[in-house]
C-alpha positions in Angstrom: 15.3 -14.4 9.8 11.8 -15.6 8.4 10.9 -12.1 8.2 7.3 -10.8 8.4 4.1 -11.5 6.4 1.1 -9.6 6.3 -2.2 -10.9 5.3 -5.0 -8.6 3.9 -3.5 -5.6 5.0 -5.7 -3.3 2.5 -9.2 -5.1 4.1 -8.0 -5.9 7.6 -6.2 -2.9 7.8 -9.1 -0.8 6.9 -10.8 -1.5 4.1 -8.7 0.6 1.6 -10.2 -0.3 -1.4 -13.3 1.9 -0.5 -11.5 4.1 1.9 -13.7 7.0 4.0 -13.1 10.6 2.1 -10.5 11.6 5.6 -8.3 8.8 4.8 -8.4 9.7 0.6 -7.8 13.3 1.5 -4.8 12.6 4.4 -3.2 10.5 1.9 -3.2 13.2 -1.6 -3.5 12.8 -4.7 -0.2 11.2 -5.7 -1.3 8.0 -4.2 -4.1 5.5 -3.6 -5.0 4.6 0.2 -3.4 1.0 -1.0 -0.2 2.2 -2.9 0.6 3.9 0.4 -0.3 1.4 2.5 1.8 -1.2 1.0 4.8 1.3 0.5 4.7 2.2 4.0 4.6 -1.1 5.2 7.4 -2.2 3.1 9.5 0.4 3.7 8.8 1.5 7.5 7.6 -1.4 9.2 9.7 -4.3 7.3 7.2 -6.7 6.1 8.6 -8.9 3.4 5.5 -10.0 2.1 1.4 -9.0 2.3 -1.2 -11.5 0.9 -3.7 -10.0 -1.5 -7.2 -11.1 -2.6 -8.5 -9.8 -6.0 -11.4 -10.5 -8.0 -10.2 -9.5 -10.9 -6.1 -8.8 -12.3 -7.6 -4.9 -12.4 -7.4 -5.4 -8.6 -3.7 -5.7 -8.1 -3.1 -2.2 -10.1 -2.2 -0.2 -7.1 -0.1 -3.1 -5.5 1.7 -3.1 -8.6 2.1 0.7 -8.4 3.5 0.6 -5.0 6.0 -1.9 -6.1 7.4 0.0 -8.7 7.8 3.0 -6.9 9.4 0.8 -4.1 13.2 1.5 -5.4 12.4 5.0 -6.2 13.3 8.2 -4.5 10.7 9.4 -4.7 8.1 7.3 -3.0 10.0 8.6 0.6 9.1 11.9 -0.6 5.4 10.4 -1.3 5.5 8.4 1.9 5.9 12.2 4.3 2.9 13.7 2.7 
């Protein structure tokens, strides 16, 4: 199994970092458009890994949020919202 990778999920996949007030609002306040996007592609969809440009290490803050909350309970709770 070689698994699945993504790459630039958060620009490809809809520009995320700048994300369109519906999105922001769908989404809540508990989480960033990216934090989501990356839990729910970790969790529902199976990808393994998703490549990630940055600029600056401030960049990879909600990547690293999402990946902390990955083992959590309560990111399924986040991920229904």
């Amino acid at each position: 199994d070689m698994g699945v990778f993504q790459i630039s999920p958060f620009d490809k996949g809809g520009k995320l970092y700048r994300p369109s007030a519906t999105v922001a609002a769908a989404i809540g306040p508990e989480l960033s458009p990216i934090a989501f996007a990356a839990l729910h592609s970790w969790k529902t969809q199976k990808i393994h890994t998703a490549s990630v440009g940055f600029a600056r290490p401030s960049d990879l803050d909600e990547v690293i949020e999402a990946a902390r909350l990955y083992g959590d309970e309560k990111s399924d709770e986040l991920l229904k919202a």
